[in-house]
C-alpha positions in Angstrom: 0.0 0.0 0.0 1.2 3.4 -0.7 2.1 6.3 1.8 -0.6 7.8 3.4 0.8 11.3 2.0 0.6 9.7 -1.5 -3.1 8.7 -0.6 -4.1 11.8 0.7 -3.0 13.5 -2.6 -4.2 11.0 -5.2 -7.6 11.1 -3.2 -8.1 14.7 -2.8 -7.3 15.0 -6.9 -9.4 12.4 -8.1 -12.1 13.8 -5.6 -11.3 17.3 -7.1 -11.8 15.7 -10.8 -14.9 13.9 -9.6 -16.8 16.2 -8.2 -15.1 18.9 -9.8 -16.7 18.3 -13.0 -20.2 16.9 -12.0 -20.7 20.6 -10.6 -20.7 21.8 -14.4 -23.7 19.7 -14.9 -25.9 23.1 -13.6 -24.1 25.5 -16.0 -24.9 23.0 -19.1 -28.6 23.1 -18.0 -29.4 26.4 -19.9 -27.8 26.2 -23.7 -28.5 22.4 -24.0 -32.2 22.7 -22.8 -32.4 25.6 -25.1 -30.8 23.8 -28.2 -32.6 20.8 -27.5 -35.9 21.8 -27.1 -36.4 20.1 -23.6 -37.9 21.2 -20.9 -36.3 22.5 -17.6 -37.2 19.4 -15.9 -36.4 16.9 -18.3 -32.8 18.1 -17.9 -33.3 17.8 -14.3 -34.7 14.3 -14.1 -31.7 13.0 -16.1 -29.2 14.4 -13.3 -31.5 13.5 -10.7 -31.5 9.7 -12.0 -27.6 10.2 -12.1 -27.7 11.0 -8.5 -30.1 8.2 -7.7 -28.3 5.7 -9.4 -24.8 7.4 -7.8 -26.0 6.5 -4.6 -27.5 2.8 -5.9 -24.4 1.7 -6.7 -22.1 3.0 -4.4 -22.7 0.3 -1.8 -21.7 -2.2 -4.4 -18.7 -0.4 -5.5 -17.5 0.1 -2.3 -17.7 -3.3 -1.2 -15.5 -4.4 -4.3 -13.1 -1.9 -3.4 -13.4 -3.2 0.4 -12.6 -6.6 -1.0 -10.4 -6.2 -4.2 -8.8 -2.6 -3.3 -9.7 1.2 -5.1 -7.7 0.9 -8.1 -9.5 -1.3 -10.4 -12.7 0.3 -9.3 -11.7 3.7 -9.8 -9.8 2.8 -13.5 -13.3 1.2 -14.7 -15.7 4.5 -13.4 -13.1 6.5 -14.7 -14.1 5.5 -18.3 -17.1 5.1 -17.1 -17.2 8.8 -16.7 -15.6 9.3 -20.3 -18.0 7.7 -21.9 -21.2 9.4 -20.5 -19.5 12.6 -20.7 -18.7 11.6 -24.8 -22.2 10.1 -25.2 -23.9 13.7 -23.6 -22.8 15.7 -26.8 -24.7 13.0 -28.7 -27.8 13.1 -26.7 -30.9 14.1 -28.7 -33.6 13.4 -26.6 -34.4 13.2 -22.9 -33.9 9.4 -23.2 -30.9 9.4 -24.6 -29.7 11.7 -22.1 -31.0 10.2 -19.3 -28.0 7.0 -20.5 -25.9 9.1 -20.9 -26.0 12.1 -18.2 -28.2 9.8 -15.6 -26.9 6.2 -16.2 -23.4 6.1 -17.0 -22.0 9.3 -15.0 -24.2 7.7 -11.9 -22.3 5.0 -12.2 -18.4 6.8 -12.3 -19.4 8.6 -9.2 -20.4 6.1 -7.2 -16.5 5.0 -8.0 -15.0 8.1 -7.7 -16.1 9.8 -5.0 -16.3 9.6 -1.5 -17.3 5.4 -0.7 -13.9 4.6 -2.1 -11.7 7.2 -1.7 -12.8 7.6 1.5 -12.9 4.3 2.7 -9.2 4.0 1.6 -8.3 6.6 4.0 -10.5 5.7 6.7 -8.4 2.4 6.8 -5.0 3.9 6.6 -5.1 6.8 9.1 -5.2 6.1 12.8 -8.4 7.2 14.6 -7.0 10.0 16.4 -6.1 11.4 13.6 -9.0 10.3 11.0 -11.5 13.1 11.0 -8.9 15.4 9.8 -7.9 13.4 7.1 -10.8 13.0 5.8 -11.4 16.3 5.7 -8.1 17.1 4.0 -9.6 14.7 0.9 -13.0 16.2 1.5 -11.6 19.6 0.7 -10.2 18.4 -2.4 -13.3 17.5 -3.9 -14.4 21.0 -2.4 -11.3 23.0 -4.3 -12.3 21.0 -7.9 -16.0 22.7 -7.4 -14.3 26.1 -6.7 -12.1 25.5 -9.8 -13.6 23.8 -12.0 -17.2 25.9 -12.2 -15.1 28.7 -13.6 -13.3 26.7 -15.8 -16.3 24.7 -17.2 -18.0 27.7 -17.7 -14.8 29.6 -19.6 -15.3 26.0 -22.3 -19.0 26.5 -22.9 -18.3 31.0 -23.9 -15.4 29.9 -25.4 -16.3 26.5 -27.5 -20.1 26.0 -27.2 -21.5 23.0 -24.6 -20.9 20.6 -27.4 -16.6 21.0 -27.8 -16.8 21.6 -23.6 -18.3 18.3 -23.1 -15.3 16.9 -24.8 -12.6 18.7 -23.1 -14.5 17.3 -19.7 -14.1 14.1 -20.6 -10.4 14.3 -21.5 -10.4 16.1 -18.0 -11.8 13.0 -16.3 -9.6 11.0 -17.7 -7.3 11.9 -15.7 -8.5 10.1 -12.9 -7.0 6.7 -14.5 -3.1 7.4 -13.3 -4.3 9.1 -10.3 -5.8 5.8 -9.6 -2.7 4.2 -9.0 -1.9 6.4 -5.4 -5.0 3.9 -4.0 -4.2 0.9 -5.4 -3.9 -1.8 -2.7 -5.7 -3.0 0.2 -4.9 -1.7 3.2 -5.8 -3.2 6.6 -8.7 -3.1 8.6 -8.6 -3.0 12.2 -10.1 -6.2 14.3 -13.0 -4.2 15.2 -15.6 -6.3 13.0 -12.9 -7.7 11.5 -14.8 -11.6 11.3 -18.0 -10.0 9.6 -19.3 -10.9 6.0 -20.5 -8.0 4.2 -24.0 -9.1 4.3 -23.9 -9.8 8.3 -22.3 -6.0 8.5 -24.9 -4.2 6.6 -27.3 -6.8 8.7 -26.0 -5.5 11.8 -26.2 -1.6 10.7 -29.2 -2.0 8.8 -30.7 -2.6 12.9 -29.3 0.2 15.1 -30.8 3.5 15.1 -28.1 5.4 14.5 -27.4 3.9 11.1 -31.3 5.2 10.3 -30.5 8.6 11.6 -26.8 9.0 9.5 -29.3 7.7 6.6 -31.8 10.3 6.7 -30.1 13.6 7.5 -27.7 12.2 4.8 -31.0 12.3 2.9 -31.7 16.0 3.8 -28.0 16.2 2.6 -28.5 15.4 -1.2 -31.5 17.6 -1.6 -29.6 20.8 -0.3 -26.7 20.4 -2.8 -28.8 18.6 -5.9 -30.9 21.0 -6.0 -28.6 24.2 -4.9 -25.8 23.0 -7.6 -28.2 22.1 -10.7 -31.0 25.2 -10.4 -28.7 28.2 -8.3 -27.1 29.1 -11.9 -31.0 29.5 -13.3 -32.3 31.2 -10.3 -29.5 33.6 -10.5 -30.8 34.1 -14.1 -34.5 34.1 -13.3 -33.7 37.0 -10.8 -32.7 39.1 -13.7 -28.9 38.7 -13.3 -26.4 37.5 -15.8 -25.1 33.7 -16.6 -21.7 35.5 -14.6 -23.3 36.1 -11.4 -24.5 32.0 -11.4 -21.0 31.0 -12.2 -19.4 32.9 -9.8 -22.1 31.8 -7.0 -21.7 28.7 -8.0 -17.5 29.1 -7.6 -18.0 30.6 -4.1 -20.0 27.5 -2.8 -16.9 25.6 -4.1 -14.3 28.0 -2.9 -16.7 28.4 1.4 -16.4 24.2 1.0 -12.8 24.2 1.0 -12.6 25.9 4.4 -15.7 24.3 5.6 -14.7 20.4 4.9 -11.1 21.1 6.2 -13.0 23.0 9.2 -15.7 20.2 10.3 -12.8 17.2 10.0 -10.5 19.7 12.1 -13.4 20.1 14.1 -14.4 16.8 14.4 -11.1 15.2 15.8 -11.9 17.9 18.9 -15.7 17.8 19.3 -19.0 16.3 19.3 -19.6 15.0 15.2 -23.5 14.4 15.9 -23.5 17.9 17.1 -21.3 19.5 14.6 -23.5 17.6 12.2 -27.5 19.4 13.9 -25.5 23.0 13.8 -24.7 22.3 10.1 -28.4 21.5 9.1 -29.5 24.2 11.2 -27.6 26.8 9.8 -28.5 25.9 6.3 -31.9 26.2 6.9 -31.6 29.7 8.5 -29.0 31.1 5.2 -31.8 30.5 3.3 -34.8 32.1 4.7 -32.4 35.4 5.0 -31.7 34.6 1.1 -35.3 34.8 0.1 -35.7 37.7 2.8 -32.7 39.4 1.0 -32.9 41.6 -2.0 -31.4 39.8 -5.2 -28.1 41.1 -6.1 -25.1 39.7 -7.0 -23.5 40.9 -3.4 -26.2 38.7 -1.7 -26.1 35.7 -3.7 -22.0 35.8 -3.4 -22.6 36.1 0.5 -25.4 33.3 0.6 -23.0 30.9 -2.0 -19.9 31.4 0.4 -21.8 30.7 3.6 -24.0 27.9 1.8 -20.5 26.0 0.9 -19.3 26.4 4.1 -22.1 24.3 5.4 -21.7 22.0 1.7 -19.3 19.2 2.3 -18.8 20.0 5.5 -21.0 16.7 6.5 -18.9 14.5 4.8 -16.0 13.8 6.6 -18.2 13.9 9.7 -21.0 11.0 8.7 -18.2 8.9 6.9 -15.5 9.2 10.2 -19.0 8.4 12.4 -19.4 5.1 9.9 -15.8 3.9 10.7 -15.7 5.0 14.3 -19.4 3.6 15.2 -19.3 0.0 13.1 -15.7 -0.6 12.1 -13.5 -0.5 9.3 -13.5 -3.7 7.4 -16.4 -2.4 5.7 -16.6 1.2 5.6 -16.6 1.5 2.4 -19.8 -0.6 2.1 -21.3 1.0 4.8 -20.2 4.7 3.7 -21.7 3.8 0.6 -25.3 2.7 2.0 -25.5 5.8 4.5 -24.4 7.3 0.8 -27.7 5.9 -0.8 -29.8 8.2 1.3 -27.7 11.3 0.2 -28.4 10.3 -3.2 -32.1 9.6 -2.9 -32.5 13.1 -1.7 -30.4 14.2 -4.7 -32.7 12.9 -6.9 -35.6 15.0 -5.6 -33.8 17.5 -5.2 -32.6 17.9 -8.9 -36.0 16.6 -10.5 -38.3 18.1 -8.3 -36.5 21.9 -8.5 -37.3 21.5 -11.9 -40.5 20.1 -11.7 -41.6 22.9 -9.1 -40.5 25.5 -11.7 -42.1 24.3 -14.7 -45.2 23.8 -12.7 -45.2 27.2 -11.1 -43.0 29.4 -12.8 -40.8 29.7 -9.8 -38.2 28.1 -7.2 -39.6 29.2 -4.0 -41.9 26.5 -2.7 -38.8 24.3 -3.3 -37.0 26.6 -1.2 -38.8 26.7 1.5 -39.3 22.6 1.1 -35.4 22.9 1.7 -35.6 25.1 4.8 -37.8 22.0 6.4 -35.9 19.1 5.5 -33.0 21.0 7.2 -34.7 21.4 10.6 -35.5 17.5 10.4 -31.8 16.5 9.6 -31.0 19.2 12.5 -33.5 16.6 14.9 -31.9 13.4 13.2 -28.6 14.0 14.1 -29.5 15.3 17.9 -29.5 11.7 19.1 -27.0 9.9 17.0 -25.2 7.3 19.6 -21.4 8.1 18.9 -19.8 5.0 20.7 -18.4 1.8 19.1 -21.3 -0.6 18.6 -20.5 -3.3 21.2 -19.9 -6.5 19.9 -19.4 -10.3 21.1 -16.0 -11.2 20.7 -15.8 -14.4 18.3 -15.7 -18.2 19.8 -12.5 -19.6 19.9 -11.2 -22.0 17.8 
């Protein structure tokens, strides 16, 4: 197995790449809607079944990196990801799309993001000091949605969405050597250690806490489905230019940086269930003072920073909580099904945005549908038990 400064690198870059260029997905909604001739929510359903099926699979690509090791899974989403971003130029119709943009990119993220990579460091780094690696990685997939929004956008002025599609898949490609940093299989500790994969998720599947991680996860994927695909169009809607939504969408990328480094910093020195109630909290309050606030560019900047502080700030904290309550030998299985409620809720969150607009003409009622959920994730994580599940050491031989 490789260093873990080699694994902290390869996994914050291939996080960067990852997520980095799935947050372009929002700026592509207006110019291939409009040459298309598809609806606003016919874009949106094909990225929410992308985030749907994201989540679907991670469980199952997280236990073949559990038991085979990261590299092979992450070389085979990589071109994964290639291929639906290739097959997205040819897209003609909402079916076709929904392949393309829905199937096969769900299926590269659930490889490339945080079930693996993040299960790989879990492993590696010792528990004292795991919350802040995690974080570190975390904010790497934070910096490539600071970075790449801007650059995304600079392809689509500069070469049309059809060229820029292209030039994101060469970008993904990159991911393949990167792949090599995680290659391996490192350790687990003996805590579960005797456990199928089956009797694991058995085992999760009937403690509370695994229900509550589920479904503020949940609450999780509708906040930055919906906030990442529809933000650039509300910008637009509110009579601002494509600019302003780039740059918004940037400065939820550049506030994630600090606040994914901040919550694993945090969370090697505090409470995580708490950290995790302030978080959903707080996003709930930044946007009732957002639709309070009079729309200009200064207060969607303000709302996008604070809003990305509070983005991936919940990731480092729910996955070091799946390793520190159930073990390691299958975190990345169990990561990956806490992962599947994140997912679900990005699928509503991405269709039903759209949905909401077409059928009213406007985003708020999905707004303030977002201002809810994050008052229930606030009371899910309130009684999260934090300990080590207890468990029967094995008969001897």
């Amino acid at each position: 197995m490789k260093s873990t400064r080699t694994v902290l690198l390869c996994g914050a870059l291939i996080l960067m790449l990852a997520m980095g260029v799935r947050q372009t997905m929002g700026l592509l909604l207006p110019p291939m809607t409009i040459a298309n001739g598809w609806t606003r929510d016919e874009f949106a359903f094909a990225i929410a079944l992308q985030n749907l099926l994201w989540g679907a699979f991670v469980p199952f690509t997280g236990a073949l990196a559990d038991r085979f090791g990261a590299g092979r899974v992450l070389v085979a989403s990589a071109l994964a990801y290639v291929a639906g971003l290739v097959l997205m130029s040819q897209s003609s119709t909402p079916l076709a799309f929904g392949f393309s943009a829905g199937l096969l990119i769900g299926l590269a993220l659930s490889g490339t993001t945080f079930g693996v990579v993040m299960g790989v460091v879990a492993k590696l780094v010792p528990a004292g000091k795991r919350s802040v690696a995690l974080g570190i990685v975390g904010a790497g997939g934070s910096f490539g949605q600071f970075a790449m929004v801007p650059y995304g956008q600079a392809l689509i002025s500069g070469l049309g969405w059809y060229a820029a599609l292209f030039v994101l898949a060469a970008t993904a490609a990159l991911i393949i050597p990167l792949a090599v940093g995680l290659a391996g299989r490192p350790e687990a500790a003996s805590h579960g250690a005797h456990q199928t994969a089956s009797e694991a998720f058995g085992e999760a599947f009937g403690q509370r806490t695994f229900h509550f991680l589920f479904w503020s996860y949940f609450v999780c994927g509708v906040h930055t489905a919906f906030i990442a695909l529809h933000l650039p169009s509300y910008v637009q809607d509110a009579g601002l230019s494509p600019a302003v939504g780039m740059t918004a969408l940037a400065l939820v990328g550049f506030g994630n940086i600090f606040g994914s480094f901040g919550a694993g910093w945090l969370g090697q020195r505090a409470s995580k269930k708490w950290l995790l109630t302030w978080i959903y909290a707080l996003r709930s309050l930044l946007i009732i003072v957002l639709l309070a606030a009079p729309k200009l560019p200064v207060t969607l900047y303000l709302f996008a920073f604070g809003m990305g502080l509070l983005w991936l700030s919940t990731v480092p904290l729910t996955n070091a909580l799946v390793a520190q309550i159930f073990g390691l030998k299958h975190v990345s299985m169990l990561s990956g099904a806490v992962f599947f409620g994140h997912q679900i809720g990005g699928f509503l969150g991405a269709w039903l945005g759209g949905v909401i607009f077409t059928r009213t003409g406007s985003y708020d009622l999905a707004w303030w549908i977002s201002i809810g959920l994050g008052v229930f994730a606030a009371i899910m994580c309130a009684p999260i038990n934090e300990r080590p599940l207890a468990r029967a050491a094995p008969a001897a031989a």
